[in-house]
Each structure stands twice: as structure tokens, then as C-alpha cells.
C-alpha positions in Angstrom: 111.5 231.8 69.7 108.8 234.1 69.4 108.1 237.5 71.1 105.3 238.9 71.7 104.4 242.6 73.1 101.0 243.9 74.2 102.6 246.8 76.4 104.1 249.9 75.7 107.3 248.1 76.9 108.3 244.1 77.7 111.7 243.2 79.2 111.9 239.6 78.7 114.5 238.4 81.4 117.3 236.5 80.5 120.9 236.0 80.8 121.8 239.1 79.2 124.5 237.5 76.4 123.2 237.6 73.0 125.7 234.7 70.8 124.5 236.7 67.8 122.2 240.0 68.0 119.8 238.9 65.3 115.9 239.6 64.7 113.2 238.9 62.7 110.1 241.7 63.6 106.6 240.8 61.9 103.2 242.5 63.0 100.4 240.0 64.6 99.7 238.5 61.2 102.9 237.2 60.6 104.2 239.4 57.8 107.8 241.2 57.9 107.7 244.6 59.2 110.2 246.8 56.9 111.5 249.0 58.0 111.8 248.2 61.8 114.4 250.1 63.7 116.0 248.1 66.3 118.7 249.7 68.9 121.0 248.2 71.2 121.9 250.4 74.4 124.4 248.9 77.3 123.1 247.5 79.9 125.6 249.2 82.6 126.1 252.4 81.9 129.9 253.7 82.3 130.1 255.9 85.0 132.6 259.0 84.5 135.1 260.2 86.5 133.1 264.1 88.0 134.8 267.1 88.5 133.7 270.6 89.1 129.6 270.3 89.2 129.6 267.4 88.5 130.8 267.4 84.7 133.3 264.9 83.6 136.7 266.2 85.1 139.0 268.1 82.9 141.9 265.9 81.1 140.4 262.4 82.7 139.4 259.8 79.6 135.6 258.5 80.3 133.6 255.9 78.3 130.6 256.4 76.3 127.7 254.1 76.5 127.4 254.1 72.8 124.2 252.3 71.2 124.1 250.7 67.8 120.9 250.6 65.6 120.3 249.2 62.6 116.7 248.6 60.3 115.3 245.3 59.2 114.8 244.1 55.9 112.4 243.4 53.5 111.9 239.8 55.1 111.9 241.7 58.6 115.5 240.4 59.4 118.0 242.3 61.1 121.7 241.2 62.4 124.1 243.2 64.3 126.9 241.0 63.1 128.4 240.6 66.1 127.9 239.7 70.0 126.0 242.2 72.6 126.6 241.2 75.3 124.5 242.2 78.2 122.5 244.8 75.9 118.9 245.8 76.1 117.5 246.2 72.5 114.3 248.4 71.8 112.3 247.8 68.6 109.9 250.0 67.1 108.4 250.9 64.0 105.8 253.2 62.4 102.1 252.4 64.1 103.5 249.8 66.2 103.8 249.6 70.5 107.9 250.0 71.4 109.2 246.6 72.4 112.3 246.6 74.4 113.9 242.9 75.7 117.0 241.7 76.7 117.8 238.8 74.2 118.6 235.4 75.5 121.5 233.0 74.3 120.8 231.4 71.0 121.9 230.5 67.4 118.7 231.5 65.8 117.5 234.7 65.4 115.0 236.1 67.8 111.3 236.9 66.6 109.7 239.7 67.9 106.3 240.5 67.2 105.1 244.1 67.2 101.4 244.7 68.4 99.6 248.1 66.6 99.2 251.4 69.0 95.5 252.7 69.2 94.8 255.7 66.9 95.3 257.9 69.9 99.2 256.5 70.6 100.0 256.8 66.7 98.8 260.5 66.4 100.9 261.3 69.7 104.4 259.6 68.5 104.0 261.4 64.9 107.3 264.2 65.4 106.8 267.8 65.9 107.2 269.0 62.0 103.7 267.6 61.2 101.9 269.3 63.7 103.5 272.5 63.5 102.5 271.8 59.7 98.6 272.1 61.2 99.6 276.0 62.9 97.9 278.0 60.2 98.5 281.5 62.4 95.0 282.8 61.1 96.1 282.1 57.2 98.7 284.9 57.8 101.9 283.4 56.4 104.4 285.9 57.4 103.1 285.6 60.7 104.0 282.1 61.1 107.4 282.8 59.4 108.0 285.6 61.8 107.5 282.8 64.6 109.7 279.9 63.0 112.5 282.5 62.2 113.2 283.4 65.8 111.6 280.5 68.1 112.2 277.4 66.4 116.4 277.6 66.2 116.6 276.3 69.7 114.3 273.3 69.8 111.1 271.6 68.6 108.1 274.3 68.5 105.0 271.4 68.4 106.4 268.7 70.4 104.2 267.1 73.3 106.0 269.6 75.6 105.1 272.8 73.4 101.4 271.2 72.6 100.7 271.2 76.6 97.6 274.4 77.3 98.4 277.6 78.1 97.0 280.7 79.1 97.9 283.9 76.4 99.3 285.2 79.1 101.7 281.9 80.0 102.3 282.6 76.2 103.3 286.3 76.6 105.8 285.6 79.9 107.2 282.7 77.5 108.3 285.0 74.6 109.7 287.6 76.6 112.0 284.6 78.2 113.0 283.5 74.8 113.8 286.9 73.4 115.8 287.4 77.0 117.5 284.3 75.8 118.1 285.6 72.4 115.2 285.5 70.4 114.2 288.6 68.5 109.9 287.8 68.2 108.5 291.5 67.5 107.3 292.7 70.0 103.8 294.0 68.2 103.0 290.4 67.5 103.8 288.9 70.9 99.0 288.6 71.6 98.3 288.0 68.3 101.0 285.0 68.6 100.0 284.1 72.2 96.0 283.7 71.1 96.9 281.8 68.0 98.9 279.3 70.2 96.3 278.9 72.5 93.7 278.1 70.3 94.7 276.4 67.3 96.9 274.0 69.4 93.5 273.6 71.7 91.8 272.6 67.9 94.7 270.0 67.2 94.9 268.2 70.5 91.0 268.3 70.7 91.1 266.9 66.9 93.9 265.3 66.4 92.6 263.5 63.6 93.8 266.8 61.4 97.5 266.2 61.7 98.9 264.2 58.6 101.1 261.0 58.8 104.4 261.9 59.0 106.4 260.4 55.5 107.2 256.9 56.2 110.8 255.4 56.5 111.8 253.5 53.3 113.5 250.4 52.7 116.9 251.7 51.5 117.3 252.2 55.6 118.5 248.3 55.9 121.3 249.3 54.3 122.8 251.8 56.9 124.2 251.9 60.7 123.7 254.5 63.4 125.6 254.9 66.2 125.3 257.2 69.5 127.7 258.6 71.6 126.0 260.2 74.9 128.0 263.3 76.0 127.3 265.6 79.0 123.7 265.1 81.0 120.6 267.0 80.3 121.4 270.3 80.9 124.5 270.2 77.9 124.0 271.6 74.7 126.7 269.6 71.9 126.3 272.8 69.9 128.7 272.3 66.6 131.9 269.9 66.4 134.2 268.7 64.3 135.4 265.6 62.3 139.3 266.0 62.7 141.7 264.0 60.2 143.1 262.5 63.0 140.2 260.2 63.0 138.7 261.9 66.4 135.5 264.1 66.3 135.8 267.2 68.8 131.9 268.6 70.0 131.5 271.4 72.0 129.2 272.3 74.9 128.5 275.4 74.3 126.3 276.0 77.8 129.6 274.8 79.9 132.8 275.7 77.9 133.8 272.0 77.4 135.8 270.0 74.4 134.5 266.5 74.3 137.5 264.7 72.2 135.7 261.5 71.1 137.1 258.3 69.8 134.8 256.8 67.8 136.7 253.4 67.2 136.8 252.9 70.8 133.8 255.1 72.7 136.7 256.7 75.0 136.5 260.3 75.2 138.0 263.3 77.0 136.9 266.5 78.2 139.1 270.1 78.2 137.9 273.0 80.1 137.7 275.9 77.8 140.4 278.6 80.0 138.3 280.8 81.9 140.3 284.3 82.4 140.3 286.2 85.3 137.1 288.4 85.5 135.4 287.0 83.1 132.0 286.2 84.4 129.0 283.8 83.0 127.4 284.5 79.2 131.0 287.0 78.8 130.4 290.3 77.3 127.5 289.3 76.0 125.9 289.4 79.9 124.7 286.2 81.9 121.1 285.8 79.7 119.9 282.4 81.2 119.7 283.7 84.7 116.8 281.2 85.4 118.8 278.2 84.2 119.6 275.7 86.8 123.4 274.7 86.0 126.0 276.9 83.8 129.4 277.7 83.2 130.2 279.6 79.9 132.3 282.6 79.8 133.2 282.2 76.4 130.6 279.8 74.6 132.5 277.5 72.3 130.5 278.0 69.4 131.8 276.7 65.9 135.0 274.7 65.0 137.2 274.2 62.2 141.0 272.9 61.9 144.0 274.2 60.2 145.3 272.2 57.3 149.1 273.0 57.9 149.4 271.3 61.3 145.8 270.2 62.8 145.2 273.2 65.4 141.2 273.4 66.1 139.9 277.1 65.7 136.9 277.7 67.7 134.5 280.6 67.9 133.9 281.9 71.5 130.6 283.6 70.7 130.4 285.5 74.2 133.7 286.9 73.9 135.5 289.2 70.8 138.3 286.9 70.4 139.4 283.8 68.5 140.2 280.3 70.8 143.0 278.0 69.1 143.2 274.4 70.6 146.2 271.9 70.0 145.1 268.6 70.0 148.8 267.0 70.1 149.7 269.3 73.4 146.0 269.8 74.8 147.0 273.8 75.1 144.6 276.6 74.1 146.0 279.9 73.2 143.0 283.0 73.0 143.6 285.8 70.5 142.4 289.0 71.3 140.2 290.5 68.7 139.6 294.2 69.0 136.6 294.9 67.4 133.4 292.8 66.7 130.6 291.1 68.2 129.4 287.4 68.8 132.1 285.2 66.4 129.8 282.5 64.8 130.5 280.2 62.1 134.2 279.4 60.9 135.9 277.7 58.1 139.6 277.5 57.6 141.3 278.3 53.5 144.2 276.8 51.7 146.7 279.8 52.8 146.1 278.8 56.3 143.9 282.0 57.2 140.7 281.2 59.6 137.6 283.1 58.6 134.4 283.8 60.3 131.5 285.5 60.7 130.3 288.3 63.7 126.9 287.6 63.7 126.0 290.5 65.8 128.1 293.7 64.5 127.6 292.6 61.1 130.8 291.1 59.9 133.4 289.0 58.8 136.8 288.2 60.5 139.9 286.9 58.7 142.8 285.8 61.0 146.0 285.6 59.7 148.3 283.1 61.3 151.6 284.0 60.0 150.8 287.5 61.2 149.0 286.9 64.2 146.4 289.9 62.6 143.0 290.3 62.0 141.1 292.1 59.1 137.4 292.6 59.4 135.1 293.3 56.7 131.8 295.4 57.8 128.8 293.9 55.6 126.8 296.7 54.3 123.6 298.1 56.5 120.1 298.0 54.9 119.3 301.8 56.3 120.9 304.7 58.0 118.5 303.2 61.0 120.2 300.2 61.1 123.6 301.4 60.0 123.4 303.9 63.5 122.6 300.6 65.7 125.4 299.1 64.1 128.0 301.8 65.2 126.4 302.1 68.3 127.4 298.6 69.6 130.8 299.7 71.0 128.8 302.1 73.5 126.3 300.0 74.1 128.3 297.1 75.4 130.4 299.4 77.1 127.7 299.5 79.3 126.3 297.4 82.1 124.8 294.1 80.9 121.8 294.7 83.0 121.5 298.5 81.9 122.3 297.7 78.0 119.3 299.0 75.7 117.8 296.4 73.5 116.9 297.6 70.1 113.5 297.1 69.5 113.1 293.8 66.9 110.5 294.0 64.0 110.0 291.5 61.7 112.8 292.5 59.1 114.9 292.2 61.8 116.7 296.1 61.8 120.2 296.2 63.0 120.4 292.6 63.2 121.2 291.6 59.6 123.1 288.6 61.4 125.8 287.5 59.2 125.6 283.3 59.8 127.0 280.6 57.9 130.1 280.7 55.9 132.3 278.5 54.0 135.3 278.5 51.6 134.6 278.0 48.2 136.7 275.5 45.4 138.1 278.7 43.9 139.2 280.4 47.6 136.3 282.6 47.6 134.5 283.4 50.6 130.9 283.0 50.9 128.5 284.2 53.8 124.7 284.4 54.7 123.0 287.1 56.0 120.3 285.5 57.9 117.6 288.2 58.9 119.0 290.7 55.7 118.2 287.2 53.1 121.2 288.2 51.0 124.7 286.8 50.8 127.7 288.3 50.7 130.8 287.5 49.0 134.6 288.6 49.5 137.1 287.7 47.0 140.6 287.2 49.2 142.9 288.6 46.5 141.0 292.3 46.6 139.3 292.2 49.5 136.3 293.4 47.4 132.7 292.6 49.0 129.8 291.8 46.9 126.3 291.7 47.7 123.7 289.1 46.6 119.9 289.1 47.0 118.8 285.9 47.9 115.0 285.5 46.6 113.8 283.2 49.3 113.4 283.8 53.4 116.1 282.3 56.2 119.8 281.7 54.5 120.9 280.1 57.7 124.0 278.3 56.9 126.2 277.2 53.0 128.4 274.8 51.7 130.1 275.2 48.4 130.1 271.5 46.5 132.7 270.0 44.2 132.0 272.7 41.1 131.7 276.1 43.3 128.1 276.3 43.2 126.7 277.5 46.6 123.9 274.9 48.6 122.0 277.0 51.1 119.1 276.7 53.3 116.2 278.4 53.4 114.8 278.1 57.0 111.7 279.7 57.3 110.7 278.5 53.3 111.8 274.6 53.9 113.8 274.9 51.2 117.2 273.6 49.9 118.7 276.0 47.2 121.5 276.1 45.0 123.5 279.3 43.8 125.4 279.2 40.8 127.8 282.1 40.8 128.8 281.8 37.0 124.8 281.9 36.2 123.6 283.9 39.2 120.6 281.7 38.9 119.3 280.1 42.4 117.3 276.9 41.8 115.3 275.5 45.0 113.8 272.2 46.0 111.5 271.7 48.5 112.6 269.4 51.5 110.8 265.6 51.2 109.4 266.3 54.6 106.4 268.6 55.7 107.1 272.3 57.5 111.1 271.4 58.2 113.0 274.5 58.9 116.5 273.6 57.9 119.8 274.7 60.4 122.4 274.0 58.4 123.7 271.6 55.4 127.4 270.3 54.5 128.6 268.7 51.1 129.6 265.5 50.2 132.2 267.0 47.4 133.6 263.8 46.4 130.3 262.2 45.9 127.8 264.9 45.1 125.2 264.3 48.0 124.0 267.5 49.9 123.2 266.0 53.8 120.7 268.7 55.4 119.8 269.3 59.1 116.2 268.1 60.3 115.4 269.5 63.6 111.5 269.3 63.8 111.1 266.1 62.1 113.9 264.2 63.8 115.5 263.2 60.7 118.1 263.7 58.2 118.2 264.1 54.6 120.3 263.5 52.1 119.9 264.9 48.2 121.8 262.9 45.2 123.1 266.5 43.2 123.5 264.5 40.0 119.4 262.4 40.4 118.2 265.0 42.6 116.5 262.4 44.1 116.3 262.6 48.5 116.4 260.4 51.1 115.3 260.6 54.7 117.1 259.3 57.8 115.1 258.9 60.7 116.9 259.5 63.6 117.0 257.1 66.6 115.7 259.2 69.2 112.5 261.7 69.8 113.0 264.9 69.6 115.9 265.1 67.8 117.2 268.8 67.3 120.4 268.9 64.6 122.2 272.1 63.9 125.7 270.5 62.2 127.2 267.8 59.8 130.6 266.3 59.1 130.9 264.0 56.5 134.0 261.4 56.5 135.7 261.4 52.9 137.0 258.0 53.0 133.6 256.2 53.7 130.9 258.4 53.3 129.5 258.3 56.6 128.2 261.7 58.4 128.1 262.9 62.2 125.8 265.3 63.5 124.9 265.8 67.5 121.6 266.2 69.0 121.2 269.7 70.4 117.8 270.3 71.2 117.9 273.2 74.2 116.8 272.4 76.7 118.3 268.8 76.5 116.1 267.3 79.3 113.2 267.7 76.4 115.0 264.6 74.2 114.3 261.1 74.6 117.2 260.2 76.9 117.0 263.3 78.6 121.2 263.6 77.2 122.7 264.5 74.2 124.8 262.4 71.8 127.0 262.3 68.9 125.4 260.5 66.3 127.0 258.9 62.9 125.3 257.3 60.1 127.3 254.7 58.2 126.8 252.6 55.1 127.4 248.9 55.6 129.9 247.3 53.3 127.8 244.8 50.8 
């Protein structure tokens, strides 16, 4: 049987069983198409059990509607291996009109045949990393760092919704919502920003012809599975989770203080209410910042999550509190412990004593917990100048204060009194490494001194690290698109540009056991993946638009890795929900 499609999308109507999900996709003159990505998505939908505003209730087990895609081969073949029933399967490729059909019974594979888009439909579907490529900012370089560095950590900055016109001054009431939100855009380059939005996005949509293909998927693709798990609706965000030994992954939505516990073997998942306390009120100390949000309800804002390797217990950072959240996965119980000092807990990692470390991205340092004690010791990061030294010391009286009465510090671009502390992780060796995300320096404490050492970093954005098999340090650059490696016996960095155009890297984790570094794409809607030993890369395109990555867990008995779609606001994706995704290689 043979498909064709001459519309954006073609439901052929059938009985809905598929005997054996199989495919062969050509283009109008017959030949294979390779790679074509082809996803299978449920029919019927699950419908959860809804508690308080209509999130899945607390403690009640729900079922994903979990979507399978795999790529075709060279010969354009692609099986699923085993029965859909009642699935709808969309196929699409690179140039090529979407088709989506429902396929009917049969032994034989199905045929589809892909029909070309017009010029104008393959410019529009190229992802937002090559047209934000295309923003020159007037030839001033630093400008257009200064922009990606505090506006393009939330979601896709040239994406249809961001190319739409505007006035500068639609521009100017847009920053100050995003630096309300969190943002910290100078305030002296708010015009020159809005004017350079306006028009050179005006000169792309009006030439489109300017904007460069977007790197094309590869045929190593046919050799790998991706599967979805939608969580929450579209006004979630699945900020970090976890891959837990006990074979379930644990994401966090960080807008409504929820713990999705997700099965993958099954699709069955569960959702905990993070423990609100009495008094505490929406955003936490940190003040309610998303007043013009339509649904919300964070007092904590589950941020980052790792587990203890003594008995399992999930250590999460509550990023609008100054405390430390501790969940049992066995008894479902969370226990808070009270910090006393120290603002916004971030990222966490967990050591081989059993001590949970972390960083305080907004008072400029690092928290150790110790469990046996039940103490904390912080380490203050150094400050850059007296300036930013005094706004340092100052946060104690300044969040003593109203929210609404609070005064802001002014941001510049080298971001003064905001060195941000960011990503940490524990080394081979127990060391403790951090990055300093607006100071581009790292900062290293040795556990058996307590010493701290600084560390220039000679490149722009150290977001988040991992430390690989031989204690060398992988970091990303985020405003340079770079990935860069640290030796610490050398204290030589090495970088290598990302093998996709104007990517600004979140985060990165490390495949110790086989020396791959997997690294966040969140304008380009892929992953990547870099072979330490080749230092060859590969590129994963991910199976929605607008694909916004932030996290990565790789599974050490097979390989595969999990990340979760958090583009903010949600609504913007394709789906219009987010979703756990994993990538896993298929057994030869």
C-alpha cells in the first residue's frame, strides 16, 4: 500500500490496529528518505485522576500517553517491532510536508510518500538556533552576548513566537517583565536591544532567504529509540529530575511544587505535593514574581534533585526557600531542614560520605549538609569588588523586607553582586567543583580542608559541570557555544565548538563508564553527544518543536539518557505539555 500526502496533514481512516507498526517513507520519486522520523502517539489519551486546580491529585497513580519514535533507514524502512494498536503515527523529515495516518491492518509494511514543502514552509520549520544565528545586534558581539546570557535560559529567543513584529516599546515592556521574572538585561541596553529586535527580525522575516539550513540529521539515527512521557499541562515547567537506582525517574515542576514519580517500564506515574507550611505564600521568600501568570502554586520551587547513596532518600533544592527538602521514596514522607543562612539553593550533587552539597546561587555560596549531624557548613565564594562584596552582605536586610518594597540592585553587564554560583558536581577524587555563572570562574573546595580555590575560566557562561571518569572537569560555555574541558592536574582548558550553529548550552552530564559527554540543546531542539576518546559529536534531534532542555541522566547499565522538555512558558512547545524524554540504543 502506498501513501500519499499533498497536505500539511492526511489521517487515512482505518481500523486503528496496526498487526505490525512498519514503514517504508520515499519522496515523490520513489527513493528512500533517510533519515525519516516517524512517532507513534495513543489514540485515547489517559485521562488523570484531578485534584486541587486541576493537577493530577496528590498520591493517586495516573497513566502517561507515552509516544514512541524511531528513524528510518537507509532503504527508508522503519519497524516499531511490535503492535500499536489504535495509534496515530506522524512522519516527517527535513524539507518534507508532515504526514500523520492511522495505519490499517496488514503484514506488509506501509509506504508513505512524503510530498516537499514550498521554500516558504521549509524556512519557517528550520528551529530557532539558526535564526537567532542571523541577529547580528549591529556587529556588537557583547551586546548580543549580554542578551543570550539573561533572556535565552528560559525558552527559545527566535522561534515563530519571538519572530512575531513589535513595537520598541512592546520590546521595552517585555524586558522589564523578564527581568521582574528574573532576568538581569542592563538596564542601559534595554533601546538599543528593543530597536535591534525590531529591525533586524523585520530584515529576516522580510528575507528569509538569509537564514542557513539548519545541520541535517544523519543516518546513525536509525539506530536509536525515543520515548515521551507527557507530564503536567501547559502551564508546568519539568524543571530538573532524577534517574533513581530504583529504576524510576523523579521530575519536578518547579512552577507547582509537584514530584512526578515515573515508571518508565510501565508509563504509570504518581504525583506528591511538595508540603506547603503554614504562612508560606506563592514564589516563598523570594516574593510572588509571576504575578501575571495565569495558574501557580510554588512556595518552595523544587529546583534540583540528587539521591543518597546509603539508603535512596531524594535531596531536593527548594530555590524560593533557605532550606534543604529530603523525600523518601519507600515511605512517600518529606522532611524540610531549616537552613539559616543563604539564598536561592540551586544545583545539588550528593558524595561518597553521604554529605549533600549545593550551591546558593544568589548569596554567593556553597552549602554542605551533613546527615549524620543534621548540620550545615557554608562556604562564602569570594566577591569580585567591595561593590559587590556590600550587596552581598546586604541580602539579610534586604529580604528582611517586604517583597514588594525590596530594592533591586541595578544589573550591568558583568553582572555586580550576582556572581551566581550554578552548577556543581562531585569529582572522582571527592573534590567539589562549582561554576560561577555571571563571575566566569570556578571555584573549587577540597572536603578534607575546607580550603576554596578560585579558577579563571577564559571563556563566557560556565553554566553547569560534570567531572568524567579521570577527574577532568566538562563545562559549558553558554553565551560562547562552547563545550570545554578542565584538566585540574594541567590547568589547561581545551574547548570545542558545538556541531550546531548559535546553541547556548544549559547544562551537560557524563557518561563515565563510556566516555561520551551528552550536552543540553535548547534553541536547536536537539541533543548532542561528544565521543571523549574520537571527539567526534553527534546530534539528536528531538521529536518535538521547540524543544527547551535544561538536564540529563544517563542510565549506566544501557547507555540511554533522559532529559525533559522545559521550555517556559510550556504552551509555546509543540504539544502545548511537557514530557520526559529518553533516548535508547536498540540492541543489534
Amino acid at each position: 500500500m502506498t501513501i500519499k500526502t499533498s497536505t500539511l496533514v492526511l489521517l487515512l481512516l482505518g481500523s486503528g490496529y496496526c498487526h505490525a507498526a512498519s514503514f517504508v517513507v520515499r519522496d515523490p520519486a520513489g527513493e528512500p528518505i533517510n533519515p525519516a522520523m516517524v512517532t507513534a502517539s495513543p489514540l485515547t489519551v489517559p485521562e488523570p485522576t484531578l485534584g486541587e486546580m486541576g493537577y493530577p491529585a496528590d498520591g493517586v497513580s495516573n497513566r502517561a500517553a507515552v509516544t514512541l519514535t524511531r528513524f528510518t533507514d537507509a532503504a527508508g524502512r522503519v519497524s516499531f517491532g511490535t503492535r500499536l494498536d489504535d495509534h496515530r503515527f506522524r512522519v516527517r523529515a527535513q524539507g518534507f510536508v508532515d504526514a500523520t495516518l492511522t495505519a490499517p491492518a496488514g503484514e506488509e509494511p506501509i509506504e508513505v510518500t512524503l510530498q516537499p514543502m514550498s521554500r516558504e514552509q521549509y524556512i519557517a520549520s528550520f528551529p530557532s538556533n539558526v535564526w537567532l544565528s542571523q541577529l547580528r545586534f549591529g556587529g556588537d558581539d557583547e551586546l548580543k552576548k549580554t542578551f543570550q546570557l539573561n533572556c535565552a535560559f528560559c525558552h527559545q529567543q527566535a522561534s515563530p513566537f519571538m519572530r512575531n513584529e513589535r513595537t520598541v516599546d512592546q520590546w521595552l515592556s517585555v524586558f522589564e517583565r523578564m527581568n521582574s521574572y528574573g532576568a538581569r538585561l542592563p538596564a542601559e541596553d534595554h533601546q538599543r536591544i528593543a530597536e535591534l529586535l525590531q529591525t533586524e527580525l523585520r530584515e529576516l522575516r522580510e528575507n528569509p532567504q538569509q537564514v542557513p539550513e539548519p545541520r541535517r540529521w544523519e543516518p546513525y539515527l536509525a539506530d536509536y529509540q525515543m520515548t515521551e512521557w507527557p507530564l503536567g499541562d501547559g502551564f508546568s515547567q519539568m524543571h530538573d529530575f532524577l534517574l533513581h537506582p530504583n529504576g524510576l525517574v523523579y521530575v519536578g515542576d518547579n512552577l507547582f511544587d509537584r514530584i512526578y514519580e515515573v515508571d518508565p517500564a510501565t508509563g504509570d506515574y504518581t504525583v506528591y505535593k511538595v508540603p506547603h507550611r503554614e504562612g508560606d505564600t506563592i514564589g516563598g521568600i523570594l516574593g510572588n514574581r509571576f504575578t501575571v501568570f495565569p495558574k501557580m502554586d510554588n512556595t518552595m520551587g523544587v529546583h534540583s534533585f540528587a539521591y543518597s547513596k546509603r539508603d535512596g532518600n531524594i535531596f531536593i533544592t527548594p530555590s524560593m526557600q533557605q532550606a534543604l527538602l529530603e523525600f523518601n521514596p519507600e515511605t512517600k514522607a518529606f522532611t524540610i531542614h531549616e537552613m539559616d543562612e543563604g539564598y536561592y539553593p540551586h544545583t545539588i550533587r550528593t558524595d561518597d560520605q553521604d554529605r549533600v552539597w549545593f550551591t546558593l546561587a544568589l548569596s554567593s555560596q556553597v552549602a554542605r549538609f551533613d546527615r549524620d549531624s543534621g548540620e550545615f557548613r557554608i562556604y562564602d565564594l569570594p566577591a569580585r569588588s567591595f561593590r559587590e562584596w556590600l550587596v552581598l552582605k546586604s541580602l539579610p536586610f534586604i529580604f528582611w523586607m517586604d517583597p514588594e518594597r525590596r530594592p533591586q540592585p541595578a544589573p550591568d553587564r558583568e553582572g555586580t553582586g550576582l556572581p551566581m554560583p550554578y552548577g556543581i558536581d562531585v569529582a572522582p577524587d571527592g573534590r567539589v567543583w562549582v561554576a560561577r555563572l555571571y563571575a566566569n570562574d570556578l571555584a573549587m573546595i577540597d572536603p578534607t580542608t575546607d580550603e576554596v580555590t578560585m579558577i579563571d575560566f577564559p571563556f563566557e557562561g560556565p553554566r553547569r559541570l560534570r567531572a568524567d571518569a579521570d577527574g577532568n572537569l566538562w563545562i559549558v560555555a553558554f553565551q560562547d557555544s562552547l563545550l570545554v574541558k578542565y584538566d585540574p592536574v594541567t590547568a589547561v582548558f581545551t574547548d570545542y565548538p558545538l556541531p550546531v550553529r548559535n546553541e547556548v548550552p544549559y547544562a551537560l552530564n557524563v557518561d563515565r563508564d563510556r566516555g561520551v559527554v551528552w550536552v543540553n540543546g535548547n534553541q536547536s531542539d536537539t541533543i548532542m553527544s561528544f565521543d571523549i576518546a574520537s571527539e567526534r559529536w553527534r546530534v539528536y534531534p528531538m521529536p518535538r518543536q521547540r524543544f527547551f532542555t535544561r538536564d540529563i541522566e544517563v542510565a549506566e547499565d544501557s547507555g540511554a539518557i533522559y532529559t525533559s522538555n522545559s521550555h517556559f512558558p510550556t504552551w509555546q512547545t509543540e504539544g502545548g505539555v511537557p514530557t520526559l524524554l529518553r533516548i535508547t540504543p536498540l540492541a543489534e
